[in-house]
C-alpha positions as CSV (number, residue, x, y, z in Angstrom):
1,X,134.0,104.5,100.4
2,X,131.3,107.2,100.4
3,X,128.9,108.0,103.0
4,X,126.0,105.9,101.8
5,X,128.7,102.8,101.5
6,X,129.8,103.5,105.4
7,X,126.8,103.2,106.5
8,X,125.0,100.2,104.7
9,X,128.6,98.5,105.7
10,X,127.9,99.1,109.0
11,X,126.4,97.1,112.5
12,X,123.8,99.5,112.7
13,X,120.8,98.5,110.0
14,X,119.9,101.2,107.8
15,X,116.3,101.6,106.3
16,X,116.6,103.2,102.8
17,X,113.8,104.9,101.4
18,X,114.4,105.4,97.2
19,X,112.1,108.2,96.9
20,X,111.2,111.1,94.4
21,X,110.2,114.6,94.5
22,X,107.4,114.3,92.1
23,X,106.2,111.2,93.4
24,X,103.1,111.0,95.0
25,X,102.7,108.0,97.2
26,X,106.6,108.7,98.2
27,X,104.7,111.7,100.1
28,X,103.4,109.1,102.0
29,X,106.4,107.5,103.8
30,X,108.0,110.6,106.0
31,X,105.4,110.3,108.4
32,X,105.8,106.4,108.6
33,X,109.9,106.4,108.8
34,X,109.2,109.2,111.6
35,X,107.1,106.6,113.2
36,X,109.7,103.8,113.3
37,X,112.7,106.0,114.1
38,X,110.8,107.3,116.9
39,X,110.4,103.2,118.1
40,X,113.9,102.4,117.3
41,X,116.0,105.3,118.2
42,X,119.7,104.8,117.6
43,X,119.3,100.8,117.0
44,X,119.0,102.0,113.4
45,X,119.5,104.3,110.3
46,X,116.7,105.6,108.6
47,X,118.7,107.4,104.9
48,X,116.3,109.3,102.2
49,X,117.9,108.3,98.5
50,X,116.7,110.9,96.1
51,X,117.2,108.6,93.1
52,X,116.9,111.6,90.6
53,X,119.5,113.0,92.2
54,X,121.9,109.4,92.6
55,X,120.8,107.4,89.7
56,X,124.0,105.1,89.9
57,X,122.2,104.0,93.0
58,X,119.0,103.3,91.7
59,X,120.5,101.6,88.9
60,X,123.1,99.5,91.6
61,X,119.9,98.4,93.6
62,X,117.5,98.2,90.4
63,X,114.7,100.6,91.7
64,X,112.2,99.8,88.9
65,X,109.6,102.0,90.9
66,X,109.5,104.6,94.1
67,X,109.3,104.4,96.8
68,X,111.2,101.3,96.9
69,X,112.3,101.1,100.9
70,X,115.3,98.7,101.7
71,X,117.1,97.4,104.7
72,X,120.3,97.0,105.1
73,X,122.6,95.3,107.3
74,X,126.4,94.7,107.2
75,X,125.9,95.3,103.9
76,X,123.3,92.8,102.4
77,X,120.3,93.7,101.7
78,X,117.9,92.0,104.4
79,X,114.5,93.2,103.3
80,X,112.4,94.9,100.1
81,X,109.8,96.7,99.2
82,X,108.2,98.6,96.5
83,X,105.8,100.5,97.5
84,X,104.4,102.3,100.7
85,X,104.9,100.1,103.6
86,X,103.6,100.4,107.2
87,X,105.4,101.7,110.3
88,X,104.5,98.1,111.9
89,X,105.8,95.9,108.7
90,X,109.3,97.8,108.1
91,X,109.6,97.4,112.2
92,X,108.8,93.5,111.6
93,X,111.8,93.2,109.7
94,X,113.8,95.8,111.1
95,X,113.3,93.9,114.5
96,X,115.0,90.6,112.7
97,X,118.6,92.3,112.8
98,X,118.4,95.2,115.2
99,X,121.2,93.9,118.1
């Protein structure tokens, strides 16, 4: 098990944000993932996915289009979203599974 696998297994949810160098509203989402770390600290895992650099990942969770932002927890996937999303909704479902 890899280091992306460890932690998507893990207690701790992990927000996933499929992104792209050359993409422009992936630009967009630092900022925001800044903004939710900052409200949830160590209750959760906020990973980049680069999915030029790991397509068998984006091709495993069928990223179609970026950014794509996913949460996981214990391994499932508990929330999606293509698209930019908002500090306040990925903390709305972040909040569902944060112990």
């Amino acid at each position: 098990m890899n280091n992306f696998e460890g932690h998507i297994q893990g207690d701790i949810p992990v927000v996933v944000d499929f992104f792209a160098e050359w993409c422009g509203p992936c630009k967009l989402m630092p900022p925001i993932l800044k903004q939710v770390k900052d409200t949830v600290g160590e209750r959760a895992t906020i990973l980049k996915m680069d999915v030029d650099k790991n397509p068998a990942y984006a091709q495993q969770y069928g990223i179609q289009s970026i950014p794509t932002l996913i949460v996981f927890h214990r391994g499932n996937i508990v929330w999606r979203k293509s698209g930019v999303a908002s500090a306040s909704e990925i903390l709305q479902h972040l909040n569902v599974v944060i112990n």
